[in-house]
C-alpha positions, 0 to 999 in steps of 0.5 A: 032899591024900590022905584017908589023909594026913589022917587020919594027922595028930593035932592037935599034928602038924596045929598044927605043920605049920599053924606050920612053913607060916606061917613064912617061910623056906622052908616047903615044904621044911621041910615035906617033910622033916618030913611028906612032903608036896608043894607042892601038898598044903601048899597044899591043907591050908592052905586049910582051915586059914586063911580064904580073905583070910588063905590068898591072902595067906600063898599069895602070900608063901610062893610068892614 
């Protein structure tokens, strides 16, 4: 995920986008939508929210 991206982010949008990833229908394109990221930046910003046996599992369900 950029830095300037991040930084951009307040807390409510940060809790937000943490809920929209933890649901299970479709996540990364809701998430595009609403913040613009990609894929890959998702991925990278839910490793640092979740704990590492919480984030492979969330990995495996929201790719699959």
């Amino acid at each position: 995920m950029k830095k300037n991206k991040n930084i951009e982010l307040t807390w409510e949008q940060k809790e937000k986008m943490t809920t929209l990833a933890l649901e299970e229908r479709n996540p990364f394109e809701i998430i595009k939508k609403e913040f613009g990221f990609a894929e890959k930046e998702v991925l990278e910003f839910m490793k640092t929210r979740l704990k590492a046996d919480k984030f492979e599992l969330w990995k495996k369900k929201a790719i699959s």
